[in-house]
Every structure is written in C-alpha cells, then in structure tokens.
N, CA, C and O of each residue as an XYZ file, in Angstrom:
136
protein
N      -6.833    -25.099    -20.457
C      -7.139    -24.734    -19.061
C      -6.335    -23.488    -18.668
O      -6.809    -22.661    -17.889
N      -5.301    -23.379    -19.128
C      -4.292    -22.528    -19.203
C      -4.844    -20.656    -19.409
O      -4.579    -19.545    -18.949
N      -5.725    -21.297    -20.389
C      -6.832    -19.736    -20.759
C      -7.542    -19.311    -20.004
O      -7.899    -18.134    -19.952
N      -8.037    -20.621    -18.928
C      -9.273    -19.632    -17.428
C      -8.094    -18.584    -16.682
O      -8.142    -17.359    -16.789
N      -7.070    -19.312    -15.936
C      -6.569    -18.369    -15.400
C      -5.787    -17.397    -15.866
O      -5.356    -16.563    -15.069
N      -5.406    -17.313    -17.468
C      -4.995    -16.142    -17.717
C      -5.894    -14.974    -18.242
O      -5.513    -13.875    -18.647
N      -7.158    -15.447    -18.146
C      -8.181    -14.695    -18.185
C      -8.646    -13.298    -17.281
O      -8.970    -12.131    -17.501
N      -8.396    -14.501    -15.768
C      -8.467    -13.928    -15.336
C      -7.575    -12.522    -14.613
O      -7.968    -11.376    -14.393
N      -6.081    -13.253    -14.344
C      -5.100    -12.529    -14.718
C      -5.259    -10.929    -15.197
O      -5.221     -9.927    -14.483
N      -5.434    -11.019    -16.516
C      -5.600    -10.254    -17.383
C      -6.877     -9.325    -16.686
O      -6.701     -8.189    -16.246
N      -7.886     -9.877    -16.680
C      -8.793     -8.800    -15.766
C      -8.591     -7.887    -14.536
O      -9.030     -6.795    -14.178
N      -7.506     -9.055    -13.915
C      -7.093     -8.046    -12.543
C      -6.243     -6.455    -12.957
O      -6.361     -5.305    -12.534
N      -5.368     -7.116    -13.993
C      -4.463     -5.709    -14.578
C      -5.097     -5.056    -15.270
O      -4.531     -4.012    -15.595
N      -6.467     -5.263    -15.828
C      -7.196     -4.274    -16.513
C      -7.799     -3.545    -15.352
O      -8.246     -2.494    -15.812
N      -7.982     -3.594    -14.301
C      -8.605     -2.841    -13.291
C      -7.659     -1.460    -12.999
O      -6.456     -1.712    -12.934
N      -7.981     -0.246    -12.841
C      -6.847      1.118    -12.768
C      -6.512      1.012    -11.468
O      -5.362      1.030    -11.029
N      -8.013      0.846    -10.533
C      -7.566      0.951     -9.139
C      -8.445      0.029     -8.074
O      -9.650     -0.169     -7.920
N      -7.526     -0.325     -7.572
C      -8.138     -1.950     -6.763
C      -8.919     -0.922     -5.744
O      -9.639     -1.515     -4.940
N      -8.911      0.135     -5.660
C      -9.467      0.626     -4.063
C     -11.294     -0.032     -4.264
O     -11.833     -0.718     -3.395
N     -11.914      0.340     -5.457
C     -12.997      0.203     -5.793
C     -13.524     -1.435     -5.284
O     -14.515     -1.845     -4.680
N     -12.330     -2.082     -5.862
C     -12.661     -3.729     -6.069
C     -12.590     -3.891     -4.359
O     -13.526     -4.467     -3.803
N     -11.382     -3.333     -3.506
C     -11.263     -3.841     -2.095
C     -12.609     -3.750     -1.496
O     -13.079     -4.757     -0.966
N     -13.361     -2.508     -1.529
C     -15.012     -2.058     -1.104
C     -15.427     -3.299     -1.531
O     -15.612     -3.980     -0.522
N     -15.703     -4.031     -2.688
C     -16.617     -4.781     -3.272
C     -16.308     -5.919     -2.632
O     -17.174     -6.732     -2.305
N     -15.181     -6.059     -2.424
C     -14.808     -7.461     -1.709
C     -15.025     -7.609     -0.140
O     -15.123     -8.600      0.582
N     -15.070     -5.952      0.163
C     -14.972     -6.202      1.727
C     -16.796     -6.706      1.779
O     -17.177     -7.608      2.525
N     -17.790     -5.894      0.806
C     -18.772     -6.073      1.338
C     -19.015     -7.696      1.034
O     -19.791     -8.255      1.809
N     -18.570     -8.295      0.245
C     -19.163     -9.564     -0.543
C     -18.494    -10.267      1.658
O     -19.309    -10.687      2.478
N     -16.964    -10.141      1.937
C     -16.307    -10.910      2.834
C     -17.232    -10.780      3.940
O     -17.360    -11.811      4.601
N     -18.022     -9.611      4.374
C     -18.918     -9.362      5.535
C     -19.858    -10.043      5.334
O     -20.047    -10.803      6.283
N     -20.996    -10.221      4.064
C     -21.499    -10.889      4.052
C     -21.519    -12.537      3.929
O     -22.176    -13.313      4.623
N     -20.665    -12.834      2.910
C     -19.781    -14.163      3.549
C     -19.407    -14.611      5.142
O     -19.295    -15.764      5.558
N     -19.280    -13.593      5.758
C     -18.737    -14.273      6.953
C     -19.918    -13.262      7.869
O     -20.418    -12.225      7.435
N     -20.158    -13.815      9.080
C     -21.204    -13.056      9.722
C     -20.563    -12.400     10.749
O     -21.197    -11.656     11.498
C-alpha cells in the first residue's frame, strides 16, 4: 500500500512547475464547486 502513495509523491516532484498544475486544479475546484 505503501507504493500508491509513494507513487504518487514521486509524481508531484516530477512536475518542474506547479503554476501549470494550480490552473488545472483551479479549473477542476470551480467546476467542483459552483
């Protein structure tokens, strides 16, 4: 179980620059929330 979250982990630090991911999240959070 130990391997899902260091999976994911590992994906976040492979990302160079969160600015991209924050956009993606803001749009996913707007649409999530009305």
């Amino acid at each position: 179980m130990a391997s899902r979250p260091n999976h994911i982990a590992d994906d976040t630090i492979r990302w160079p620059d969160p600015s991209p991911l924050d956009g993606w999240w803001a749009r996913v959070m707007g649409k999530s929330v009305p």
